[in-house]
C-alpha positions in Angstrom: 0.0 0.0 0.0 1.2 3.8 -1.0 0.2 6.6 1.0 1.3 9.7 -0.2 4.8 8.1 -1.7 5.2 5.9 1.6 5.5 2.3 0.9 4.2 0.6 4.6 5.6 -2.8 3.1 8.9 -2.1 3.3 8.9 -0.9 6.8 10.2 -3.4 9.3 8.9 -4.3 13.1 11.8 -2.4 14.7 10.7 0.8 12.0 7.0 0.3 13.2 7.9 0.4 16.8 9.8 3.7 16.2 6.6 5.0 14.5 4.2 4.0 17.1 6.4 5.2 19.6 6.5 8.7 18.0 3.1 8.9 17.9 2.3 9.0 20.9 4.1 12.5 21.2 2.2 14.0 18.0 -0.4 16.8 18.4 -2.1 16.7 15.4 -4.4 19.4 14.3 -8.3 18.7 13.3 -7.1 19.0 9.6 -4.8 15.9 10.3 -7.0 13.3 12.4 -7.9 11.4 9.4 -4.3 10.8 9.1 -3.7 10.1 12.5 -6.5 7.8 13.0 -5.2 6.0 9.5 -1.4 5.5 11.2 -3.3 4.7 14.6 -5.0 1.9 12.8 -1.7 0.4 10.6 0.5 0.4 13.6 -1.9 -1.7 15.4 -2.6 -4.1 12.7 0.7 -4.8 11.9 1.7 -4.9 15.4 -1.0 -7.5 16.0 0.4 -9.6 12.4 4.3 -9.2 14.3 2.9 -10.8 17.6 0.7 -13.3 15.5 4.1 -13.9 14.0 6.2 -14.4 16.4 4.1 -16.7 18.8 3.0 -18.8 16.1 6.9 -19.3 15.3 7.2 -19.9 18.9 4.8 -22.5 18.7 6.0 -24.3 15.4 9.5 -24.5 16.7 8.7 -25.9 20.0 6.6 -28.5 18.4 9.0 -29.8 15.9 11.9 -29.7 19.1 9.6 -31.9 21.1 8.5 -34.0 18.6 12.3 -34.7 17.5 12.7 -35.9 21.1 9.6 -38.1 21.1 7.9 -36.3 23.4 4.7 -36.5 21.8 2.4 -36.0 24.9 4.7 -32.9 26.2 3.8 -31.4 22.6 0.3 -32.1 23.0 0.4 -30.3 26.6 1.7 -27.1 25.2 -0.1 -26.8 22.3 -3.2 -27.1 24.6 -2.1 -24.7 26.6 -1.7 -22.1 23.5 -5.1 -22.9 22.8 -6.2 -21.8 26.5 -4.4 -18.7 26.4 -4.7 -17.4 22.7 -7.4 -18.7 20.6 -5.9 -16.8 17.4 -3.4 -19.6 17.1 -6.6 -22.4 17.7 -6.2 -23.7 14.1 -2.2 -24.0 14.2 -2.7 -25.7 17.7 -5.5 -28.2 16.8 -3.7 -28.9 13.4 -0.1 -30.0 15.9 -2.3 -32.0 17.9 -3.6 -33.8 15.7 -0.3 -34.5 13.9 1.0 -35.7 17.1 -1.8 -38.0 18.2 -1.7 -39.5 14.8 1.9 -40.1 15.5 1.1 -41.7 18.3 -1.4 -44.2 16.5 -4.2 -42.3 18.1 -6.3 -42.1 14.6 -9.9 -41.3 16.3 -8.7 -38.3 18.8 -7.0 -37.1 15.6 -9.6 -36.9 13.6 -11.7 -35.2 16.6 -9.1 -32.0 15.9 -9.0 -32.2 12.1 -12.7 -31.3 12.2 -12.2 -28.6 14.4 -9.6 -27.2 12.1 -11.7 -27.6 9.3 -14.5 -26.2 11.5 -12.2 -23.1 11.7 -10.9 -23.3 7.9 -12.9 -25.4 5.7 -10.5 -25.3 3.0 -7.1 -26.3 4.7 -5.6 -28.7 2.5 -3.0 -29.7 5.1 -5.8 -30.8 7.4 -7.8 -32.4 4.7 -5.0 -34.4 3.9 -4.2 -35.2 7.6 -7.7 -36.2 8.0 -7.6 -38.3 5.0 -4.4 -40.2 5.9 -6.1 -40.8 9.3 -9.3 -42.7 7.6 -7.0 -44.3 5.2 -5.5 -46.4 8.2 -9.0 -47.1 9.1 -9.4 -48.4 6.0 -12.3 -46.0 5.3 -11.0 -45.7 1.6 -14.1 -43.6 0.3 -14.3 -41.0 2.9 -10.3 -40.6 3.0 -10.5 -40.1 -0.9 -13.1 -37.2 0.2 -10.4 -35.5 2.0 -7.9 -35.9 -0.4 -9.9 -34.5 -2.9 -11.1 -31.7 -0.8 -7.7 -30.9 -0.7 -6.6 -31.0 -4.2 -9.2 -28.5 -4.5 -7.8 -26.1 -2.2 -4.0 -27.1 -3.0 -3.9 -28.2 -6.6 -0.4 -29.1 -6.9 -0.3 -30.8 -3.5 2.0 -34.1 -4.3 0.6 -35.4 -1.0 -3.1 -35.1 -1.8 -2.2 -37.1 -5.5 -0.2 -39.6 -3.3 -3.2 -40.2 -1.1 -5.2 -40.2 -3.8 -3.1 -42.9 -5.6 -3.3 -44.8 -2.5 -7.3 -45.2 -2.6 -7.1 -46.0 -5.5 -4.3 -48.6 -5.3 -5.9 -50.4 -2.8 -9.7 -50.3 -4.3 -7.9 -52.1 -6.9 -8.1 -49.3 -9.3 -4.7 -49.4 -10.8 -4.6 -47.7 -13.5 -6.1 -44.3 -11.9 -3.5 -45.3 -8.6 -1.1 -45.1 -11.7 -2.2 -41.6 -13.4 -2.3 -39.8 -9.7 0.5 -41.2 -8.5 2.3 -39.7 -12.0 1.1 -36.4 -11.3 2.6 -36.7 -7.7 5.9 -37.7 -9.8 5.4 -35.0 -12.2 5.5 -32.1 -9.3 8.1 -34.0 -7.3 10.4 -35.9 -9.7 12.8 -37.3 -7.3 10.1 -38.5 -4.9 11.4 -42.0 -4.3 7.8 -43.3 -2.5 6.0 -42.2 -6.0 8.4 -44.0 -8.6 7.7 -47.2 -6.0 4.1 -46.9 -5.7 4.3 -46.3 -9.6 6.1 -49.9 -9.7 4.2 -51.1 -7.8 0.5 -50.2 -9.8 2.2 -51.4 -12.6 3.2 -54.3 -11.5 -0.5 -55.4 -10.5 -1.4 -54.6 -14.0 1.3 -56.9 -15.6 3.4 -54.3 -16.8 6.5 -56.0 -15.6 9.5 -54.0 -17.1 7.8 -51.0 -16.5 7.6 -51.4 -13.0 11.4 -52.4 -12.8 12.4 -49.3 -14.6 10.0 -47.9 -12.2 11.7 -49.3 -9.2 15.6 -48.4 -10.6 15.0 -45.2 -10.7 13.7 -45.1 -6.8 17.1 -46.7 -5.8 19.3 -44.6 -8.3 17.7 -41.9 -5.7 18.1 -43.7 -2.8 20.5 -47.5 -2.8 18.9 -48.0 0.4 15.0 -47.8 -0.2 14.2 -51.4 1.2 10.8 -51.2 -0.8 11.9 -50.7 -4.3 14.8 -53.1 -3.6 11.9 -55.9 -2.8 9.7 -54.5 -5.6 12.4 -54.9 -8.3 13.4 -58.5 -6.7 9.6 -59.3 -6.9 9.3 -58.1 -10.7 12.0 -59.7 -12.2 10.8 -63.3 -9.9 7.6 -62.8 -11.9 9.8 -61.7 -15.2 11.1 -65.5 -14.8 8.1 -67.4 -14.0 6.5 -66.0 -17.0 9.9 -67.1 -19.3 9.3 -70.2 -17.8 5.9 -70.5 -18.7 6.6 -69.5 -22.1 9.7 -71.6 -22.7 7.0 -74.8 -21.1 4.2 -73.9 -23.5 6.4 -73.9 -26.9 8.1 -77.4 -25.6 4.8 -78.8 -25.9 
């Protein structure tokens, strides 16, 4: 915003401090209130955006450092007591919990603060997808595909969302649309490892052998260590064999 060749966005907190601190000694005439009341009004607002700010990445980091530790219930306490003392941060606090009962395999108390999320912001996508990975371990396939659509919506290019999509899919026996939305996962995230597995792996149900195995080398030219495309590939070329055999026993007849 430009106010008479001032650019507000370019001012910092420390700046804003300085201006509502100078305020406060300024005797304005009438001719100036509107202006006053204008700068009254901006340094509140972004004063209230800087604490905002700041607590929620007090919050965030705290989370993450307990979580890192395993203290999953120590997490839980303080982001309940965030959401006694500030409700403005109620959305990040309910989305951590949930996270972190989740973690803990604790699928129906997680979902219990999804939907307040959601209740607060219908169209989060990271609490859609959250929600939907939650029903998915339930094995609730249709209402976790709900979520993950939900979310795609919101978050469009959201290689989670496809993922979770792919995996509804996948195990609905639908393998050829597992396959097309776990590409578009691929397609935003190249070098995602899980996708060019779970690619393999759709494939692999559909007979597509050497597909698969090209599928599955280029997960462990990635990562040499990924234990699932390693079985995959092993699991592909077993089947590559049987078939050869099959083959070889049908023309020696």
């Amino acid at each position: 915003m430009n106010v008479q060749g001032v650019s507000w966005e370019r001012l910092d907190a420390s700046q804003l401090a300085q201006l509502e601190e100078r305020s406060k000694e300024l005797v304005l005439t009438d001719d100036y209130a509107p202006v006053e009341n204008f700068l009254t009004s901006v340094v509140r607002q972004r004063g209230d955006w800087f604490n905002r700010h700041r607590l929620s990445q007090k919050l965030t980091l705290k989370t993450i450092h307990l979580m890192e530790l395993g203290r999953f219930e120590e997490a839980i306490v303080y982001n309940r007591k965030f959401l006694e003392r500030d409700s403005v941060l109620a959305q990040e606090a309910h989305y951590n919990i949930a996270k972190l009962l989740a973690k803990q395999g604790k699928l129906d108390e997680a979902m219990v603060e999804y939907r307040e999320v959601l209740r607060l912001n219908p169209t989060s996508a990271l609490s859609h997808i959250g929600f939907g990975h939650a029903l998915f371990r339930r094995g609730r396939l249709d209402e976790a595909g709900e979520h993950y659509e939900e979310a795609l919506r919101a978050a469009p290019d959201s290689v989670e969302a496809h993922a979770g999509m792919g995996s509804v899919f996948f195990q609905k026996g639908q393998f050829g649309r597992a396959i097309r939305s776990y590409r578009e996962a691929l397609r935003l995230d190249p070098q995602n490892v899980m996708m060019h597995n779970n690619v393999g792996s759709a494939l692999m149900q559909q007979g597509n052998l050497q597909e698969a195995i090209e599928h599955f080398k280029k997960a462990l030219s990635i990562d040499p260590t990924f234990v699932l495309a390693q079985q995959g590939m092993e699991m592909a070329r077993e089947l590559q064999r049987r078939e050869t055999r099959e083959r070889e026993a049908e023309s020696a007849r």
